[in-house]
C-alpha positions in Angstrom: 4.0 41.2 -91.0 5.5 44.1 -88.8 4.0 43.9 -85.6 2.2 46.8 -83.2 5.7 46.7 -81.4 7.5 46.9 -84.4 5.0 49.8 -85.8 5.5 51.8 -82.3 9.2 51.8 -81.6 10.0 52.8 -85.5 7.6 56.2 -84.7 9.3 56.4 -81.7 12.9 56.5 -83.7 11.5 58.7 -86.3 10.0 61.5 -84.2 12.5 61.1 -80.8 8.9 61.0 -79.2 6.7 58.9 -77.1 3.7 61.2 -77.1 0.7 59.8 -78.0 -2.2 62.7 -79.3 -5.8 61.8 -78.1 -8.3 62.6 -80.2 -12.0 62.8 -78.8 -13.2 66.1 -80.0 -16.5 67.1 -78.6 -18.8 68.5 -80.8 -20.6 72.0 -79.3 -24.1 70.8 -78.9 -22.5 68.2 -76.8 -22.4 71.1 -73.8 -18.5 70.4 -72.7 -18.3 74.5 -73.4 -14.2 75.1 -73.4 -13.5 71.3 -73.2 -15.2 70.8 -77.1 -15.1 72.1 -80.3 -16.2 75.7 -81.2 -19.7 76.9 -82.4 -19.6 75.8 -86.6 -16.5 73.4 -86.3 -16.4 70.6 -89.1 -15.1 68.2 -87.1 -13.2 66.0 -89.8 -11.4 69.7 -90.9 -10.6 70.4 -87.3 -8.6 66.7 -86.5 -7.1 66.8 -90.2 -5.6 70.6 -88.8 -4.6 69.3 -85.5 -3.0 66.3 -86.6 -1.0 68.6 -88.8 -0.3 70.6 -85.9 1.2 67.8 -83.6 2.6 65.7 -85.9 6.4 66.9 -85.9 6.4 66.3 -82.0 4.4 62.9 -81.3 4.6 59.3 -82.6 0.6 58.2 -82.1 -1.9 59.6 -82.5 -5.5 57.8 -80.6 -9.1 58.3 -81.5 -11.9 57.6 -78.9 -14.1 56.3 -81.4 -17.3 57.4 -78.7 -16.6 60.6 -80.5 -16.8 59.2 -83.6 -20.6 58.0 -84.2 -22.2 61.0 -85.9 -23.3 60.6 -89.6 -20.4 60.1 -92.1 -18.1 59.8 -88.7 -16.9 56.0 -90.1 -15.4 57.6 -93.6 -14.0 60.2 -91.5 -12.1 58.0 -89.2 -10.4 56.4 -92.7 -9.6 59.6 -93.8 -7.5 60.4 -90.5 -5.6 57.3 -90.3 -4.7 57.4 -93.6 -3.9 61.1 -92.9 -2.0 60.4 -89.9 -0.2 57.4 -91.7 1.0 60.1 -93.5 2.4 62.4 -91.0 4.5 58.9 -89.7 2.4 58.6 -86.8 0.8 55.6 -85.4 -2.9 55.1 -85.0 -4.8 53.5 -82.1 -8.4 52.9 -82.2 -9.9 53.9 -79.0 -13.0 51.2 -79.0 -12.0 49.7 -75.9 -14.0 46.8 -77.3 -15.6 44.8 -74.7 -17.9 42.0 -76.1 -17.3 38.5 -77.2 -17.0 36.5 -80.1 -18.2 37.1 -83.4 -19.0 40.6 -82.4 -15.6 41.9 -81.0 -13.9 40.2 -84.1 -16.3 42.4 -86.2 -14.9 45.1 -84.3 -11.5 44.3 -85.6 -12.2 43.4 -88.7 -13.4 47.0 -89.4 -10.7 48.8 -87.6 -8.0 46.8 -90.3 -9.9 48.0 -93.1 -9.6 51.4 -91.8 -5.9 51.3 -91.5 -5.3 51.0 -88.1 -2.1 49.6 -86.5 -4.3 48.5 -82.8 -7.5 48.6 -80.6 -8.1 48.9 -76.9 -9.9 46.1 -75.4 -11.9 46.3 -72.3 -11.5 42.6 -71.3 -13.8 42.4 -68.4 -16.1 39.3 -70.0 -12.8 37.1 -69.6 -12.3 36.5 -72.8 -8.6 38.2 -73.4 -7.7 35.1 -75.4 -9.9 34.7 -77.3 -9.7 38.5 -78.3 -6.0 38.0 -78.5 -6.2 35.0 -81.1 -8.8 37.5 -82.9 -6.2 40.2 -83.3 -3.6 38.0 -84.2 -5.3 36.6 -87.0 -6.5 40.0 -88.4 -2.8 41.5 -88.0 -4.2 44.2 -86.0 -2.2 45.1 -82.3 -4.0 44.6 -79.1 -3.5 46.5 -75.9 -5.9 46.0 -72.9 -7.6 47.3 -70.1 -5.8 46.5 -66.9 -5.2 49.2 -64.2 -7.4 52.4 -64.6 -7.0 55.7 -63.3 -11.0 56.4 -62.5 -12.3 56.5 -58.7 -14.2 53.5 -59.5 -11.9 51.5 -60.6 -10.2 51.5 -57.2 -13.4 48.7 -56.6 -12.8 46.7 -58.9 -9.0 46.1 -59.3 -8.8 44.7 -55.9 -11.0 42.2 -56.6 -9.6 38.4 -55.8 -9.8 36.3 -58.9 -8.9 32.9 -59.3 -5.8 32.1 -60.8 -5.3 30.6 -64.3 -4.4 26.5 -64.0 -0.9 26.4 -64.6 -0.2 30.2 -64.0 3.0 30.5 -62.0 2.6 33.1 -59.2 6.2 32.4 -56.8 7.6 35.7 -57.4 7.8 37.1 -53.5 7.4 40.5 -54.8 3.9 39.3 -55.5 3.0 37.6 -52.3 1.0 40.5 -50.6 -1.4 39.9 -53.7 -2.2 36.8 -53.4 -4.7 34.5 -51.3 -6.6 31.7 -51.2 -10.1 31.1 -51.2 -11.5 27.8 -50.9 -8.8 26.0 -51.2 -7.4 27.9 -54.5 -5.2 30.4 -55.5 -6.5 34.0 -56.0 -5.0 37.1 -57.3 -6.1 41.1 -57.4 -8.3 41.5 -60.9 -5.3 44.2 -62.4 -2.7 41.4 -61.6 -4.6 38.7 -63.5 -5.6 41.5 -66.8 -1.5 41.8 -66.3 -0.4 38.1 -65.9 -3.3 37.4 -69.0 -2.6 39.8 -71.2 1.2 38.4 -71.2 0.2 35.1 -71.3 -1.9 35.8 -74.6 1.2 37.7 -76.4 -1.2 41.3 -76.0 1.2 44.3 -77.6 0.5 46.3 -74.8 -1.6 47.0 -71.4 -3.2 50.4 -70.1 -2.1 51.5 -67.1 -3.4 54.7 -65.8 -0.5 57.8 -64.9 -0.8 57.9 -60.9 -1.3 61.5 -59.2 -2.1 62.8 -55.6 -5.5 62.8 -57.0 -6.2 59.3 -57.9 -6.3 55.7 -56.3 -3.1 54.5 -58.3 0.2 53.2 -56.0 3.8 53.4 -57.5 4.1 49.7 -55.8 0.9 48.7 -58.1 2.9 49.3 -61.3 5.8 47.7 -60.0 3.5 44.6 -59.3 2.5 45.0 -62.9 5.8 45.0 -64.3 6.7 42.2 -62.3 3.4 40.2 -64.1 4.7 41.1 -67.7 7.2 40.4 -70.0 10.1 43.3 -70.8 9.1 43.9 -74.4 5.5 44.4 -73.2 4.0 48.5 -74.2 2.0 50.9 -72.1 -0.3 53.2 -72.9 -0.1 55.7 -70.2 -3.8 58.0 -70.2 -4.2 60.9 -67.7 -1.2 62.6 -68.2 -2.0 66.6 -68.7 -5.4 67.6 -67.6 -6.2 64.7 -65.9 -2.9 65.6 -63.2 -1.3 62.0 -63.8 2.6 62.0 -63.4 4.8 60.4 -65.6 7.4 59.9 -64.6 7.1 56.7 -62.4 6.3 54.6 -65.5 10.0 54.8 -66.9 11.1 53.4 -63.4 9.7 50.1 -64.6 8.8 49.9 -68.1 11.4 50.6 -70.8 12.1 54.2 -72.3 10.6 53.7 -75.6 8.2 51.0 -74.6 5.7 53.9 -72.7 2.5 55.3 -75.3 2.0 58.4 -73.4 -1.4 59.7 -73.8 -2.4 63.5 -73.8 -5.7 64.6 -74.8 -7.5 67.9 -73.7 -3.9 69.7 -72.8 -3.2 69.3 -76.2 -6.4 69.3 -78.2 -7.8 72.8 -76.4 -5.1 74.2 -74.5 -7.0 77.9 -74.7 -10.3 76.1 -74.8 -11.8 76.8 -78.0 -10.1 79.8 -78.8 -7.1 77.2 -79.3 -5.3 77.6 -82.7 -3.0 75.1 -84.6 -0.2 76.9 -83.4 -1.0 76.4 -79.9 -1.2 73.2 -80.0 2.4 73.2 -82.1 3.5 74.6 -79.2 2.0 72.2 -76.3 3.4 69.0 -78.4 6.6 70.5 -78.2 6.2 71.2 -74.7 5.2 67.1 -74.1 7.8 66.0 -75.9 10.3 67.7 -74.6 9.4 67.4 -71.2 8.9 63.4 -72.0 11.9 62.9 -73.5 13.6 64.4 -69.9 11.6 62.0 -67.7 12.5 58.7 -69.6 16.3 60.3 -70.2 16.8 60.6 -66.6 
């Protein structure tokens, strides 16, 4: 079996990219104007084109399956990935699945059959191994939830959980994270997500690209990276539209271990007067300018 790593880094050889193409198109009665599809779009038609259209210039490329729930949306999302298998590119199924048991297993169980080489997994029931064990079994890739780049997140990830028995927490670098409560050791939630998802062999972990403009810290990812094994992936969302920077990822995480993910910038870079060859033309751009930042 060829593992989500193993699927990743041969794309990345292939296409001398790390840019990962979101795919959430909006359709226009959704009401996101310039930031959706055109009046009369056939969805299906317009991701097979833009696929086309990135393909030379990125390795993944990652549905958000929210967009994807519309009559006949299920066939269509076979029909990309085995499009997109085509075109060499990897394909990530945005689910962010965040259930338990039987039901997130269901979850994977239809996301092999439709091809796809991993899932995202929004691991907030506490049940990361369990999902893990799942995704093994089903030879599907894995790559969790762990330090977001939304406003509210900021809440949430410095949250004190209680360690794992048997966890080992002595690196120093770690010791302004860590207190205890009652007598037992806790940790901030995005370092436990970081220290589980290792722990459970995850292919990868989602960290959000830091800006002026968001709650992520540079010192946050180094936390991370202290938490994880080298060989562990990142899927890096918020770069392009969202004003995340890049570049502070490759100052921790290997050059060709970093997923990064650009959606709108490159789906409707003129809004929905964007053509094909505009968004040719923005991949390019991303990889390029990529490719620099993880050179350097």
């Amino acid at each position: 079996m060829t593992s989500f790593r193993e699927k990743w880094l041969a794309a990345v050889d292939a296409k001398n990219s790390v840019l990962c193409a979101g795919l959430d198109p909006a359709e226009f009665k959704m009401g996101r104007r310039e930031e959706g599809l055109p009046p009369g779009a056939f969805k299906l038609a317009w991701s097979l084109r833009y696929i086309n259209a990135i393909a030379p210039y990125a390795a993944a490329v990652k549905p958000n399956v929210q967009f994807w729930k519309d009559n006949e949306d299920m066939e269509s999302l076979q029909a990309i990935v085995q499009y997109a298998h085509e075109k060499e590119l990897v394909v990530i199924d945005d689910s962010k699945l965040a259930d338990i048991g039987a039901t997130n297993d269901a979850g994977l169980y239809h996301a092999k059959k439709k091809g796809f080489d991993a899932v995202t997994l929004a691991p907030f029931a506490g049940n990361m191994e369990e999902a893990a064990k799942q995704a093994q079994a089903r030879d599907i890739g894995l790559i969790a939830m762990c330090l977001m780049s939304n406003p509210e997140y900021e809440r949430e990830k410095n949250k004190w959980v209680a360690t794992r028995e048997g966890d080992y927490w002595g690196n120093g670098r770690l010791e302004t994270d860590q207190t205890l409560i009652d007598g037992k050791q806790h940790v901030k939630q995005y370092l436990q997500l970081a220290r589980d998802a290792n722990a459970f062999y995850l292919d990868g972990i989602v960290i959000g690209a830091p800006s002026a403009k968001n709650h992520i810290k540079e010192e946050e990812i180094a936390q991370v990276r202290y938490s994880v094994r080298g060989q562990m992936l990142v899927l890096l969302p918020g770069v392009g539209a969202q004003g995340g920077e890049a570049q502070v990822i490759w100052r921790y995480f290997a050059k060709d271990a970093v997923i990064v993910n650009v959606g709108r910038n490159l789906m409707l870079p003129r809004g929905m007067k964007t053509t094909p060859d505009d968004q040719t033309y923005i991949a390019k751009h991303f990889r390029d300018m990529l490719n620099e930042l993880r050179a350097a």
